[in-house]
C-alpha positions, 0 to 999 in steps of 0.5 A: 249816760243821762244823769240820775235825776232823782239822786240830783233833786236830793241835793235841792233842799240843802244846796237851797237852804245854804243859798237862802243863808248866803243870799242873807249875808251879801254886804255888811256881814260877808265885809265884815267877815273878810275885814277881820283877816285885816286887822278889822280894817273896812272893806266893801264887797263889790261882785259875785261871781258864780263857778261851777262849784263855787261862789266868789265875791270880791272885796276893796280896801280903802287902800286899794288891796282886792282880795277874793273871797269863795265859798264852795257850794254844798251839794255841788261839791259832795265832799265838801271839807275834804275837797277844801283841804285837798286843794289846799295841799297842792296850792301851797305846794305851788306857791312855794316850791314852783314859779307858777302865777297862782293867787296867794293865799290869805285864809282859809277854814274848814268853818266860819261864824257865819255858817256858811262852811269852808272858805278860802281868801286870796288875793284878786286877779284882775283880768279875764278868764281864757274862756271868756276872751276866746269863746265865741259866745262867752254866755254859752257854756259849751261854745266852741273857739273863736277863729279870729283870736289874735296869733300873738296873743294866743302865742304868749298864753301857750308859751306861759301854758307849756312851762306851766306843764313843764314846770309841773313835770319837773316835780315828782311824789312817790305815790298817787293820791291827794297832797296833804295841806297841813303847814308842817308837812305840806308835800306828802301825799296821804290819801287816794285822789278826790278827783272830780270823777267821783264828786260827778258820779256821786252828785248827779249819778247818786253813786259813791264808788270809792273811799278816797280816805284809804292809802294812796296808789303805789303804781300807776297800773293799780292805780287805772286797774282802780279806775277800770273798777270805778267805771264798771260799779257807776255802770253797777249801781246807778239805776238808770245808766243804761237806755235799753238791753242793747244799750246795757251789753255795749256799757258793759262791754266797754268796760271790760274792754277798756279794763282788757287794754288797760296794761298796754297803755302802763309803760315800765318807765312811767310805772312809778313816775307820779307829779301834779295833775289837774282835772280842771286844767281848762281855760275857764281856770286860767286869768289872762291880767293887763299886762298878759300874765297868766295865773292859774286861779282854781286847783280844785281836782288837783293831786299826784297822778301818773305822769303818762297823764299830764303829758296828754296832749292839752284837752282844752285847746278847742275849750271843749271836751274830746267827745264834742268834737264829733258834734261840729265838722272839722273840729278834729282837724282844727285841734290837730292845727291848734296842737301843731302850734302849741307844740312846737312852743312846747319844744322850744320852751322844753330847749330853753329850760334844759339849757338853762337846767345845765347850768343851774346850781339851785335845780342840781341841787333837787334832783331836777336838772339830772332828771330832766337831762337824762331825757334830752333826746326828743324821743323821751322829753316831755313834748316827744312823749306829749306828741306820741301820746296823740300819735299812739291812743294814749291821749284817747285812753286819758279821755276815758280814765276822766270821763264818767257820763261821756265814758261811752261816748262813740266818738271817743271809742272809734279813736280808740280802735283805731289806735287799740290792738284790742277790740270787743270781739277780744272781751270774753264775758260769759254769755250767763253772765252778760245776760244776767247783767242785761235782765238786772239792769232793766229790772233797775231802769223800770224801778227808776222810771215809776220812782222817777214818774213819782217825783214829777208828780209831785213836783208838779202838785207842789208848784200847782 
């Protein structure tokens, strides 16, 4: 689905103006600011970065103490204070009740005397991002794999990777929804999730389909019943998320198809089983420091979700999306390799800690050591559940609950019927009602194209 560029240049002047103000503060006055969280004492900024949602700059002390200081961008992130507070409910979550290496939070605001919005300071992580050790082009956003990383090296992050997962599965809440960040009650979930779906939808697709201010989900099927209806009103409300009449009767399709198989993917077990997950879970995420530490550095788009969902098989091992895969030959079959080895690392981790778990008086004491040893059987332990995903469509069906513009990719569907008993000839839509959808749709797509014409002008007179 392409984006809706008319909703995207509306967010131009505001994210421009915010710019102008940032771009005016680098130096002295963003030093000073920082320095004031220190007793005043002086610090020197010494870098920018620039993230999808945020900017970062770095900070040195005279002592040798570098902290990182990043603001989320407006307009790239479309609930801004909100999201700011729903990322930090689950990062102090993790820096307390978990092991994970994650950068220690500082300070953080919801506003700051600069006028620049929300911020966050933590401690800086010296090392590089896994995208950037292992892409074969780092200046290329969507470049694939390298094929000559080192195996040791590769094999000490997908150790670190799978008790990261393992120790997120450990951990569990009693509905779906974002974690509140609130110092005295930092682990109740208190609102549905802000995942980065909708901020995406509603960036460059000018759709707002949800208010992620109501209750949380109390299943997992309300939960994807919901979803189902948030991939349905995008294809609804943006003007031009279709290319054609065909192309609107198979969206359309789709998503009463995908709402039809939705039940069969909601396991009786998992129904009610809900823990920490990250829709940003990728390599560009992850720190790899000097001495081969890993720290998961960015927990935007984190909040309690199904636990059918984290124990999808990773997504990132190729550092790009499923529904790329089709685009180059023998990426599937380079995913079903890389899996194989992150895999069978998961297992023995999974052993190590069950064993471990046995004889832990700390984890018996939370509940976690009797939960997880009641599923010691490969069949049900966290990577056997991980390997069936993959083998029953599970995995394919996660994709498509995350994407939102890739949601008909066909890569991803023909994954699907071949895992799914369903297909389209099984959706029963109304002849009446799948035409009446097709003549809207269409009506909408020329509305745009004139308005979207309009704009092009302009921008065009302006720049003459």
């Amino acid at each position: 689905m392409d984006f809706d560029e008319i909703a995207e240049a509306s967010h131009e002047a505001s994210f421009d103006t915010w710019f102008y103000l940032y771009n005016s503060l680098q130096g002295a006055p963003l030093s000073k600011f920082v320095s004031k969280f220190r007793d005043n004492q002086q610090c020197w900024q010494q870098s920018i970065d620039c993230g999808s949602f945020n900017f970062c700059s770095r900070f040195a002390f005279a002592d040798g103490v570098q902290w990182m200081l990043r603001f989320p961008m407006p307009e790239k992130v479309m609930y801004l204070t909100e999201q700011v507070r729903r990322e930090l409910g689950p990062k102090k979550y993790i820096l307390r009740e978990t092991k994970i290496r994650t950068p220690n939070l500082i300070a953080y605001g919801m506003e700051d005397d600069l006028g620049l919005g929300p911020f966050a300071i933590t401690e800086l992580i010296k090392g590089k991002t896994l995208d950037k050790l292992w892409k074969e082009n780092s200046k290329e956003p969507r470049s694939g794999l390298r094929s000559d990383i080192d195996e040791k090296v590769q094999e000490i992050v997908y150790r670190q990777v799978a008790n990261i997962l393992l120790e997120l599965s450990e951990h569990r809440f009693d509905r779906i929804g974002s974690l509140s960040f609130d110092d005295g009650d930092p682990y109740s979930v208190t609102a549905r999730p802000l995942t980065l779906k909708m901020n995406e939808v509603a960036r460059v697709g000018g759709v707002v389909n949800d208010d992620h201010l109501k209750a949380p989900f109390e299943s997992t099927g309300d939960y994807l019943n919901h979803v189902g209806q948030q991939n349905l009103d995008h294809l609804l409300k943006q003007r031009n998320s279709i290319d054609d009449a065909d192309d609107a009767r198979r969206k359309y399709i789709n998503r009463h198809l995908f709402q039809a198989m939705t039940p069969s993917y909601i396991s009786k077990e998992h129904n009610y089983v809900f823990t920490i997950f990250c829709d940003d879970f990728r390599a560009s995420n992850f720190i790899l420091d000097d001495d081969l530490k890993l720290w998961w550095v960015d927990l935007e788009w984190t909040y309690a979700a199904p636990y059918k969902m984290l124990y999808s098989p990773p997504r990132w091992l190729l550092l790009q999306n499923p529904c790329r895969w089709s685009k180059i030959p023998g990426l599937m079959d380079l995913f079903k390799v890389k899996f194989e080895i992150f895999h069978e690392i998961l297992v023995e981790e999974e052993s190590q800690r069950l064993m471990s778990a046995k004889t832990d008086a700390e984890s018996y004491e939370r509940g976690v050591s009797e939960l997880e040893i009641q599923h010691l059987s490969q069949k049900e332990s966290f990577s056997g559940l991980m390997r069936k995903s993959l083998e029953d469509g599970k995995f394919w069906y996660h994709e498509l609950i995350q994407e939102s513009f890739d949601f008909d990719d066909e890569f991803l569907w023909a994954q699907i019927a071949e895992s799914s008993t369903l297909s389209s000839s099984d959706v029963e839509i109304p002849r009446e009602e799948l035409d009446s959808f097709v003549a809207s749709k269409m009506a909408e797509l020329r509305e745009y194209e004139v308005a979207h014409e309009a704009m092009v002008v302009e921008a065009e007179k302006a720049e003459a």
